[in-house]
C-alpha positions in Angstrom: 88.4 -67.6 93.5 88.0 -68.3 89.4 88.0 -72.7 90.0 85.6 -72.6 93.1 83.0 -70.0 91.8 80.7 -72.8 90.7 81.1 -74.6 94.3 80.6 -71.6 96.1 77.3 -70.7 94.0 76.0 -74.1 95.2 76.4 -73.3 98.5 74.8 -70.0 98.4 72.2 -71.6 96.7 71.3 -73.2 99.8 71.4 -70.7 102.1 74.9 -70.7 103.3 77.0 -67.4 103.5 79.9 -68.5 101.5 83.5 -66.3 102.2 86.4 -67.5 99.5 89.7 -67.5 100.5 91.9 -66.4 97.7 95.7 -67.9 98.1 98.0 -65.6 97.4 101.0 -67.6 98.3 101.9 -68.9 95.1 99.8 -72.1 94.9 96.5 -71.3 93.3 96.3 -72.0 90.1 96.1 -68.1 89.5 95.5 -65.1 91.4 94.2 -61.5 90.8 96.8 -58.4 92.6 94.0 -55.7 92.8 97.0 -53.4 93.6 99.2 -54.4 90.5 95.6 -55.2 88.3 97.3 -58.5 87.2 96.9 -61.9 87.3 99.9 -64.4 88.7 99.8 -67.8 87.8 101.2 -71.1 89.9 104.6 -71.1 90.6 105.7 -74.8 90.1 107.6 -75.9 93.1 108.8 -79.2 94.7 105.6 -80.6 96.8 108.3 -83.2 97.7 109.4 -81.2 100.5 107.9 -81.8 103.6 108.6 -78.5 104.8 106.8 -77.1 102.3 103.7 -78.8 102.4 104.3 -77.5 106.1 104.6 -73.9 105.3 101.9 -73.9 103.0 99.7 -75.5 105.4 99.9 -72.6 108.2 99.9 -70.3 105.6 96.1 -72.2 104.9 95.2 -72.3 108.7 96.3 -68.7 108.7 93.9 -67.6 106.2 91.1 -69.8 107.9 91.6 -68.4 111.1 91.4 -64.8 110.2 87.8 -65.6 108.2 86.7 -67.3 111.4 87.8 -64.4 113.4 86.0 -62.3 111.0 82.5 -63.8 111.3 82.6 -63.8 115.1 83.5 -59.9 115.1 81.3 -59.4 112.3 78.2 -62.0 113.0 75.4 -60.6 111.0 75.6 -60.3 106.9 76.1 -57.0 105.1 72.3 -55.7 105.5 72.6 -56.5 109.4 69.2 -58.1 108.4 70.4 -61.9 109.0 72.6 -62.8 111.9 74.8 -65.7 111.4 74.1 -69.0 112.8 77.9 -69.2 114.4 77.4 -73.1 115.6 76.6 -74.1 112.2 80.0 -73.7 110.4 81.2 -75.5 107.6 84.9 -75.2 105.9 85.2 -76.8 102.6 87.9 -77.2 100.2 90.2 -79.2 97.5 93.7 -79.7 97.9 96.2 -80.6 100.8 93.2 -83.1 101.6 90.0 -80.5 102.0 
């Protein structure tokens, strides 16, 4: 949430309604436990292991899924003023290839 503020700003700046996905899996570079109120940081494991990078990845479509899910149950924005334009989606991000 911290890394991309910047890159979601952008976005936002031109109009897009821009969701984060915070990763709470261990691999972000740090994360914020609203429950706990503290930050955890990466935990350094071996990305050698294919099944790994496997689990991590569903963990990633996962966590896209339910956003996606979200915007069709919830199509307009928080004002109910501008309905989402649901055949204009765009998923970015850095890592595992985004």
């Amino acid at each position: 949430r911290n890394v991309a503020s910047g890159f979601c700003r952008e976005f936002s700046s031109q109009g897009f309604v821009v969701y984060s996905v915070q990763h709470n899996d261990g691999t972000a570079a740090s994360t914020f436990d609203e429950k706990k109120l503290e930050v955890n940081h990466y935990m350094e494991e071996d990305m050698t292991d294919m099944n790994l990078w496997k689990e991590r990845l569903e963990v990633r479509f996962d966590e896209i899924k339910k956003v996606i899910d979200y915007i069709h149950t919830n199509p307009k924005d928080v004002s109910n003023d501008i309905e989402y334009d649901l055949e204009r989606v765009v998923i970015a991000g850095h890592g595992f290839g985004g």
